[in-house]
N, C-alpha and C positions, 0 to 999 in steps of 0.2 A: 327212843326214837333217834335214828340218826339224824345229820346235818342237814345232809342231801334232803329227808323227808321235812322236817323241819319246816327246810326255808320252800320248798315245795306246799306245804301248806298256808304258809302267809301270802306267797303267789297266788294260789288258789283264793285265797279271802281278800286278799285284795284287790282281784280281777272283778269278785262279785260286787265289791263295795263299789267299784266303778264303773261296771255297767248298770248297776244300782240309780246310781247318781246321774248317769248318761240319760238313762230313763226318763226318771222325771222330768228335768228339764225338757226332754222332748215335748212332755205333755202338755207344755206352759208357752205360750208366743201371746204376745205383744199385740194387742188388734188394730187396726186404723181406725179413729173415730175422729170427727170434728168438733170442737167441743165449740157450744156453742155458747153466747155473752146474752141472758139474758135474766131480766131482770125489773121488776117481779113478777108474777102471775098476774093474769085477770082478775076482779072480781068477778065470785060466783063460779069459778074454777076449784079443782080440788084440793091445786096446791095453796092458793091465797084462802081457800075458807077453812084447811085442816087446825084443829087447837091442838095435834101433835106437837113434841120435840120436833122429832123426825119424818119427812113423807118421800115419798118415792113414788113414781108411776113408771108405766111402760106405756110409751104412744104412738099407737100404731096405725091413726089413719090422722087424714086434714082434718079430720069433723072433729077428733078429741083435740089436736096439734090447736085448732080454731080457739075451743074453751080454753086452754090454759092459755096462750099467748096470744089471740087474734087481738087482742085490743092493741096492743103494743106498736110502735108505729117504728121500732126496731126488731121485729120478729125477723127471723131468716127466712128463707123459703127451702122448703124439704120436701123434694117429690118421693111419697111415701110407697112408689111402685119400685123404688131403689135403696129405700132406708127405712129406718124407724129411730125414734128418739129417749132413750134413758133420761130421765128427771126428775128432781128432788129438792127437797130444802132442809134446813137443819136451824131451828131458832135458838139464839143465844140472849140472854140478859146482861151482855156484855159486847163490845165490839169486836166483829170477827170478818175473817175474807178469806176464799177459797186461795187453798197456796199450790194445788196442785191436784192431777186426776189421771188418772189411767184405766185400763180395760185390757184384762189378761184372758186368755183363754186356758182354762185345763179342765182339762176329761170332759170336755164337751160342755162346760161349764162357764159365763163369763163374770167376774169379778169386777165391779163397777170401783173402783180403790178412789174414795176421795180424801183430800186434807185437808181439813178446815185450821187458820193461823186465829188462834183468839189474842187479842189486844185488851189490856189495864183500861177501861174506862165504865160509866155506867149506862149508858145509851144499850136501849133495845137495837139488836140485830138479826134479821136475815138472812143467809147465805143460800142463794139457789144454783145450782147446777145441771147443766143438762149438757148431752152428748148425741149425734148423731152418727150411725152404724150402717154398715150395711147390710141389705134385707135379709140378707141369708142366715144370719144369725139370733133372725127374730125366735126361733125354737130353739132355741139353747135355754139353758136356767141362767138366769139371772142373780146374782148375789150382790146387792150393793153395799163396799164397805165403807164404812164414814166414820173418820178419825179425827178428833179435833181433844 
């Protein structure tokens, strides 16, 4: 193989590796969501009565939004003709708080990315999370990932 062809073929493989790369990230954006502060469920909702680790819902009208936080006298208001709400908790036998949350979009896909910071102590903890989106993405899959 000559030079000329040589280096002609790392071109070549290295065009592909970067339209490669161009690609994916195309696939991948950043969602707007409002994340919201609340904190905890109602009783007899399904986040406050689950004996999971972990619970997750998708809420997609007033009437279920009602159960898990109507009792709350800091609920937000979410008109559900323009959003829907991602919401979750994660219990720890240790002290913990939500350090951070995102919502990625790929392949049609949304990633709920949360991080839970665990803290040295023995107190039972809590940590709920929840996010508000807009409605259009209510048909998408949902994947919520929780990292603590």
């Amino acid at each position: 193989m000559t030079y000329k062809n040589k280096t002609s073929h790392i071109l070549i493989v290295l065009f592909v590796f970067i339209v490669l790369i161009g690609c994916s990230k195309e696939n991948m954006q950043s969602i707007d969501f409002r994340s919201l502060s609340i904190r905890p469920a109602c009783d007899g909702s399904i986040l406050k009565s689950s004996t999971n680790k972990e619970e997750t819902l998708i809420i997609t009208s007033e009437q279920m939004f009602s159960k898990e936080f109507g009792c709350l006298t800091t609920a937000p208001e979410i008109d559900f003709k323009t959003h829907f709400v991602l919401a979750g908790l994660v219990a720890f036998n240790n002290c913990a708080s939500l350090k951070e949350e995102a919502i990625i979009e790929e392949n049609n896909t949304l990633n709920y990315r949360v991080q839970i910071q665990q803290a040295n102590c023995t107190a039972l903890d809590t940590v709920y999370f929840s996010a508000a989106l807009p409605i259009r993405y209510k048909d998408h899959q949902i994947n919520f990932e929780i990292k603590y």
